[in-house]
C-alpha positions as CSV (number, residue, x, y, z in Angstrom):
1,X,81.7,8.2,-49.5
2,X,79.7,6.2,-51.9
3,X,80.8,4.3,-55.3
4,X,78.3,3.7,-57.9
5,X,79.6,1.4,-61.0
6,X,78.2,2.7,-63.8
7,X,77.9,1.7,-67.9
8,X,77.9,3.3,-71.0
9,X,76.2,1.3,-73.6
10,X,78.7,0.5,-76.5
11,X,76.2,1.6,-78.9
12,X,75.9,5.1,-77.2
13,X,79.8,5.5,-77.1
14,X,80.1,4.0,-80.6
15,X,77.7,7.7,-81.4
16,X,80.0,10.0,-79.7
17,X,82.9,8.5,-80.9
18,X,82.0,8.9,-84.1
19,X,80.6,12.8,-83.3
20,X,84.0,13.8,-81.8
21,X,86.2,11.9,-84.7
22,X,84.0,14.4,-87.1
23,X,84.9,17.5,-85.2
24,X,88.8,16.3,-85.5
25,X,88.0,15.5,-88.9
26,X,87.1,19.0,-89.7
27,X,89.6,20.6,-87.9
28,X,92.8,18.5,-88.0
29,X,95.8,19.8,-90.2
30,X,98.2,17.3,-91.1
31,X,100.9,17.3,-93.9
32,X,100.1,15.6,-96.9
33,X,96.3,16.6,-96.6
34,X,94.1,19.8,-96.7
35,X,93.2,21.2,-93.7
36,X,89.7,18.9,-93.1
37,X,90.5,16.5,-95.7
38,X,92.4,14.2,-93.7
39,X,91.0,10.4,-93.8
40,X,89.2,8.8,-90.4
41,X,91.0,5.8,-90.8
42,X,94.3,8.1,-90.7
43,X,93.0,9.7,-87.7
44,X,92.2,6.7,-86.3
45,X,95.5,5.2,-86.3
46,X,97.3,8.2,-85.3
47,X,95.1,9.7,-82.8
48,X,92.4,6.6,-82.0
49,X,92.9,6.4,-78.3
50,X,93.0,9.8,-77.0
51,X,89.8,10.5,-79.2
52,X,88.2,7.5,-77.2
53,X,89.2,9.1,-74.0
54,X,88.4,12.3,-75.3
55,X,85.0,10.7,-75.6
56,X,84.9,9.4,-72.4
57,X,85.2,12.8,-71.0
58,X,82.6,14.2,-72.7
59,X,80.1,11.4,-72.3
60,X,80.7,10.2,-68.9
61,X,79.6,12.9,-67.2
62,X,76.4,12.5,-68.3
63,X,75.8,9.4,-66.9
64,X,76.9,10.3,-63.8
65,X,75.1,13.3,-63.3
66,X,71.6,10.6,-64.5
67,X,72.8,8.1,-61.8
68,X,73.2,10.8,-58.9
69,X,69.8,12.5,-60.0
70,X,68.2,8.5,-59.6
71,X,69.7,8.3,-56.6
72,X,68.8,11.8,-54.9
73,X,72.3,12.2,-54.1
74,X,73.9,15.9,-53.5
75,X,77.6,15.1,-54.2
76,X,79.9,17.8,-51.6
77,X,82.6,17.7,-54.1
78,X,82.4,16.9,-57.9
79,X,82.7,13.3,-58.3
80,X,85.8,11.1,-58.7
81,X,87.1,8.4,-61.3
82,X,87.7,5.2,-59.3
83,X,89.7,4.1,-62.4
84,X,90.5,4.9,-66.0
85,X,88.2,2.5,-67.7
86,X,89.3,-0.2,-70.4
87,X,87.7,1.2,-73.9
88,X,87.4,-1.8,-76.5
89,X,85.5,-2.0,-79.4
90,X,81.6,-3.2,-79.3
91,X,81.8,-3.5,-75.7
92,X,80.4,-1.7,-72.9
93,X,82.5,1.0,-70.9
94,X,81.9,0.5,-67.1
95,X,83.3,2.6,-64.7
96,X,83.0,3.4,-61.0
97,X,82.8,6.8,-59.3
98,X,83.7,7.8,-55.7
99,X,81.0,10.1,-54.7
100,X,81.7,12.5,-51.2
101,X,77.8,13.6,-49.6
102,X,77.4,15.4,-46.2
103,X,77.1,13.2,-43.3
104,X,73.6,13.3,-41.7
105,X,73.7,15.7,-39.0
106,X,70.5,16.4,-36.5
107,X,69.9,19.9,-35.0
108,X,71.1,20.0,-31.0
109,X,69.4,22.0,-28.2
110,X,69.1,25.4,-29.7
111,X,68.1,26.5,-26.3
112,X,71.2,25.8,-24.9
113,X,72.3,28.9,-26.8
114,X,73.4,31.8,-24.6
115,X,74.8,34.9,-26.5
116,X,74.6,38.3,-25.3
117,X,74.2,41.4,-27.1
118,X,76.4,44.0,-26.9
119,X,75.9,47.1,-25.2
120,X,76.3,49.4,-27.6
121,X,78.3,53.2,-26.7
122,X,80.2,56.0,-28.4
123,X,82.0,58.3,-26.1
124,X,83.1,61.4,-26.5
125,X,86.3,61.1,-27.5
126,X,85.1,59.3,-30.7
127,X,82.8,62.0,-31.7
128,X,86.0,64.4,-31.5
129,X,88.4,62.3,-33.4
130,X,85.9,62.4,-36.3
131,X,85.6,65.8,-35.4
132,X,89.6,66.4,-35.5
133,X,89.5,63.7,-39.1
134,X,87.2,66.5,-40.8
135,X,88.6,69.3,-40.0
136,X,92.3,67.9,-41.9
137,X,90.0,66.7,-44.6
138,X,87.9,69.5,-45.0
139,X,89.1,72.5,-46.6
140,X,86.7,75.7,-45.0
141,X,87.1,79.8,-44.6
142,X,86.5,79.6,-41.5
143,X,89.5,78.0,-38.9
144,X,88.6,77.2,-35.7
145,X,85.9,74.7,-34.7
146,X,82.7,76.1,-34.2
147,X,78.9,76.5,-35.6
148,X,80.6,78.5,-39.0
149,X,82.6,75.7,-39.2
150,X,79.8,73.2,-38.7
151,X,77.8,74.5,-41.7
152,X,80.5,75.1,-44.3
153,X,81.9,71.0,-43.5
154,X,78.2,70.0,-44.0
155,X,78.0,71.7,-47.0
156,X,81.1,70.9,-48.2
157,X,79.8,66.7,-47.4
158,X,75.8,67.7,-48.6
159,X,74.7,67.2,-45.0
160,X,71.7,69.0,-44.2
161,X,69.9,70.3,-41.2
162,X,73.2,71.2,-40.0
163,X,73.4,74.7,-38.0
164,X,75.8,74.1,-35.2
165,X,79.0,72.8,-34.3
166,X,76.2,70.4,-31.4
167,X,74.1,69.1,-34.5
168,X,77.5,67.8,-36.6
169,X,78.7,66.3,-33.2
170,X,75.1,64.7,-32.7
171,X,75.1,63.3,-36.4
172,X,78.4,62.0,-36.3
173,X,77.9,60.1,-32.9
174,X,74.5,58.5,-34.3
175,X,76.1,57.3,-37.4
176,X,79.3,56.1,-35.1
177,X,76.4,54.2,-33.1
178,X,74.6,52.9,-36.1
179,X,78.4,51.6,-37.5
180,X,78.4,50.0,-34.3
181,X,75.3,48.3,-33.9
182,X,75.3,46.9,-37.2
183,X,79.0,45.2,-36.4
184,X,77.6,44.4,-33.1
185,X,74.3,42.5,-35.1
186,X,76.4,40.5,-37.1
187,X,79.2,39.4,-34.4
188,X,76.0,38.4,-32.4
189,X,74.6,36.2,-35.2
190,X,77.6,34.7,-36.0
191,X,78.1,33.6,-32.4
192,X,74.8,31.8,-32.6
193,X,75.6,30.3,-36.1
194,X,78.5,28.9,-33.9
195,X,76.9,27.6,-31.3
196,X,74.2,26.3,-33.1
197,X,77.0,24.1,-35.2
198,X,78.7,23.4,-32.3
199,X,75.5,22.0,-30.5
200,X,75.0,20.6,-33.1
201,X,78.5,18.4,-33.6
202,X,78.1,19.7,-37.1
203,X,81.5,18.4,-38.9
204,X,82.1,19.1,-42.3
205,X,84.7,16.4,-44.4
206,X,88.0,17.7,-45.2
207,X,87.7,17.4,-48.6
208,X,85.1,19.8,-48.7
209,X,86.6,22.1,-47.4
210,X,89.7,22.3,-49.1
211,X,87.5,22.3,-52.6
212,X,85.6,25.2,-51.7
213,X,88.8,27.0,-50.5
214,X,90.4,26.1,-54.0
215,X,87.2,27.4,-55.3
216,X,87.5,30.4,-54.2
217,X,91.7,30.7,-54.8
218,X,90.6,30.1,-58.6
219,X,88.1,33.0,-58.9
220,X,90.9,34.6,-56.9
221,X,93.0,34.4,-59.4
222,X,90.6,34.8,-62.3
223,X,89.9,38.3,-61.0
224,X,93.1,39.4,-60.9
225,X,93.8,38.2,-64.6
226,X,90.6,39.9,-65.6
227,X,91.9,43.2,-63.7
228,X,95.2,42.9,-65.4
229,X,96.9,42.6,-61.7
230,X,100.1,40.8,-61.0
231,X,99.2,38.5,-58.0
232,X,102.8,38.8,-56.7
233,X,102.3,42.6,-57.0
234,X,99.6,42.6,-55.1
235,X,100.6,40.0,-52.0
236,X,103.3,42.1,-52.1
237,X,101.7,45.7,-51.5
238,X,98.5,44.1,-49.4
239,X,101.8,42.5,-47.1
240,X,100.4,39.1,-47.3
241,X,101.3,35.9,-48.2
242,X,99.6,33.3,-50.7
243,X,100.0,30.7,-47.5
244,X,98.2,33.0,-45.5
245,X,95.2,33.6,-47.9
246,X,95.0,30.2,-48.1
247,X,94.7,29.8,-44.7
248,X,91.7,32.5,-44.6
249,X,90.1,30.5,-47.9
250,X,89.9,27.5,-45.9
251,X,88.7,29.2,-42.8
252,X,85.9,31.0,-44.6
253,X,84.7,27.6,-46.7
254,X,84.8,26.0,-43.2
255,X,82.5,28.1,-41.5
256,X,80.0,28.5,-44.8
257,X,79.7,25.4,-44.9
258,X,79.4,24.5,-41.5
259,X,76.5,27.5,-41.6
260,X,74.8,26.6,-44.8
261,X,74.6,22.7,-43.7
262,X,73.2,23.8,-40.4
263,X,70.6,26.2,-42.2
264,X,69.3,22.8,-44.5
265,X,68.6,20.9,-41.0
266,X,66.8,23.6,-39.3
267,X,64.8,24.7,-42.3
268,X,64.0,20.5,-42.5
269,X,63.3,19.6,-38.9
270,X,61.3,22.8,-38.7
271,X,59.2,22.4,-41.6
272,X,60.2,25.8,-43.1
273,X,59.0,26.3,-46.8
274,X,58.5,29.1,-49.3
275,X,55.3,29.4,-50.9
276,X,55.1,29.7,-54.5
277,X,53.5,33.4,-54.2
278,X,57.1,34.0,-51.9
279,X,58.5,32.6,-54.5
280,X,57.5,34.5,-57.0
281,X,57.3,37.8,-55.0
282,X,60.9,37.5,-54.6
283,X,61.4,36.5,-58.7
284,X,59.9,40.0,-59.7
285,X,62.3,41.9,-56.6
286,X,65.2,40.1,-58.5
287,X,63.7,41.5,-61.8
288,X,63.4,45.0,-61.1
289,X,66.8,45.2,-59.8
290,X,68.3,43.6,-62.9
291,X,67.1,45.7,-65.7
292,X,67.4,44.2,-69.1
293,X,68.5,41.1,-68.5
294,X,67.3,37.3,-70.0
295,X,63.4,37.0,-69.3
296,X,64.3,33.6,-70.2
297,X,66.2,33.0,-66.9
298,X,63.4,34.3,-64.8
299,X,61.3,30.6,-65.8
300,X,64.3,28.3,-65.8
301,X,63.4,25.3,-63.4
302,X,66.7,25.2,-62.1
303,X,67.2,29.0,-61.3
304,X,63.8,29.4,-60.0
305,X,64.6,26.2,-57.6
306,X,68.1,27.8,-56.9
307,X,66.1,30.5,-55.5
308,X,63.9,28.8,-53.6
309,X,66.5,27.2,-51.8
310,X,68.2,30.7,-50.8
311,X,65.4,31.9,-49.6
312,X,64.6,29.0,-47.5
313,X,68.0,29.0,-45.9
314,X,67.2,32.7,-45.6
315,X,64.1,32.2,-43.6
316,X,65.5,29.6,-41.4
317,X,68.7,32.0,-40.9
318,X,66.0,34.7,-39.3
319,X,63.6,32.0,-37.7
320,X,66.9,31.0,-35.7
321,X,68.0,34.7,-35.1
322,X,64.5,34.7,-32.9
C-alpha cells in the first residue's frame, strides 16, 4: 500500500460549500419557512457540519483521483480515508489516503509449461442416448427408430440433408465432438493460464479479491431486484447457499485477476501493442453490432483506451495460447 497526504485549498472548499448549502437551500423544508425560503445562516447552525462533510465527499474525490493520475498509479481497490479530516473555517483540509496497487510481478519460464490436449472421442453409446433423448422428445407418425423416423425428427428440429436413421446418427456424434472440443479448448487454456501464474508466483492481495467478489455479490443482487426475484427464493430452488456463492465469487475474482494481471506482464515484457488501424478496425466491429447507439461514445478517450487495453490483453491471451 501507498498513502498520499493530500490538500484541498480552503478557497476551493469555501466554493463547494457554498454550492452544496444552495442546493439544501432550495430544497430544505422546515417549519416556520416555505419550502426553499429557509435562511443559510439557519441552515448553518442546524445542519453546518454534515454539509461540510457532505462537501468533503463530493470534493475529495476529485483530488484524489488528480493525485493518482500525477502519480501513474492504478489503485486495485478504490482508495481509503486514513482519517476523517478536521474541517475549520479558512483553513486548508488535508487528508491522507491509503492506496492498494498490484505488486510488481515478472513473467516465469513459460516454457516450463507442459499441458496436453485432450484426446477428443464420442462412442457409441452417446450417439444412442441422444438418439433414445429424441425419440421421448420428439413427437413423429412413425414409431420405431429407423430412416422414416430419421427424416420426420429432422424436420420436426429443421435439420436438413437428413435421409437416414446413419446421417442423424453422424450429425449428432459431430456436434457431440464439436461440444467436446470446444470444452476440451477452454479446460486446456485455462490450464496454461494456471501454469503460467503459477510460474509466475503471481499473487494477488486479499483485499482485492474480496472487492471484486463483493462486486460481483452487488450486481448479484441488483439483478435479482431488477428481475423482481426473491434471493431467498431463489437459493432456495437453485439448492444453494449465499456462503457458498460467496465462496464461488471469490474463487472466480481470484483467478480473473490472477489471469488479467498475468495478461498486462506478458503483453509488457513482450512488447505487444495494437495499432491504431486495429484499433479502429475493431471500433467499427463494435459499431455494427450495436445499432443505434451514442456515436458520441465511439470517440470518447477513455472508451476508445478501454478498448485498446482489451484487445491487448486479448492478443497476448492468443500469443500465449501458441
Amino acid at each position: 500500500t501507498i498513502e498520499y497526504t493530500i490538500t484541498i485549498p480552503s478557497k476551493n472548499f469555501e466554493e463547494s460549500y457554498s454550492s452544496v448549502l444552495k442546493d439544501h437551500t432550495k430544497d430544505l423544508d422546515m417549519k416556520g419557512f416555505r419550502k426553499g425560503q429557509v435562511p443559510e445562516d439557519i441552515i448553518k447552525t442546524n445542519m453546518g457540519d454534515t454539509i461540510k462533510y457532505e462537501t468533503f465527499e463530493k470534493l475529495a474525490p476529485l483530488y484524489v483521483n488528480t493525485t493518482l493520475m500525477k502519480e501513474k498509479v492504478n489503485p486495485i481497490v478504490p482508495p481509503a480515508y486514513k482519517e476523517i479530516p478536521q474541517i475549520e473555517a479558512g483553513k486548508d483540509i488535508v487528508f491522507t489516503v491509503i492506496v492498494t496497487v498490484m505488486p510488481e510481478f515478472k513473467l516465469g519460464n513459460l516454457k516450463k509449461i507442459k499441458v496436453e490436449k485432450k484426446e477428443i472421442k464420442v462412442d457409441d453409446k452417446e450417439v444412442d442416448s441422444s438418439i433414445e433423448e429424441l425419440k421421448k422428445t420428439q413427437k413423429t407418425g412413425e414409431m420405431n427408430i429407423n430412416d422414416t423416423w430419421a427424416k420426420e425428427v429432422a424436420k420436426n428440429i429443421g435439420l436438413e440433408k437428413i435421409n437416414s436413421l446413419e446421417d442423424l446418427k453422424k450429425l449428432i456424434k459431430d456436434s457431440l465432438k464439436g461440444q467436446k472440443e470446444h470444452l476440451a479448448l477452454h479446460e486446456y487454456q485455462d490450464k496454461i493460464l494456471e501454469e503460467a501464474v503459477k510460474i509466475s508466483k503471481i499473487q494477488i492481495p486479499d483485499v482485492a479479491v474480496k472487492y471484486e467478489a463483493s462486486e460481483r455479490e452487488n450486481t448479484f443482487i441488483y439483478e435479482m431486484k431488477q428481475r423482481g426475484v426473491d434471493i431467498k427464493d431463489f437459493l432456495k430452488t437453485q439448492n444453494i447457499t449465499i456462503e457458498k456463492m460467496r465462496e464461488m465469487w471469490e474463487k472466480d475474482a481470484k483467478e480473473a485477476l490472477e489471469a488479467d494481471t498475468l495478461l498486462n506482464i506478458y503483453a509488457k515484457e513482450k512488447s505487444v501493442s495494437i495499432s491504431e488501424d486495429e484499433l479502429n478496425k475493431k471500433i467499427e466491429e463494435i459499431k455494427k453490432g450495436q445499432g443505434d447507439a451514442r456515436n458520441d461514445i465511439y470517440s470518447n478517450p477513455q472508451w476508445r483506451e478501454y478498448v485498446k487495453n482489451v484487445e491487448t490483453k486479448t492478443k497476448a491471451f492468443n500469443m500465449l495460447m501458441e
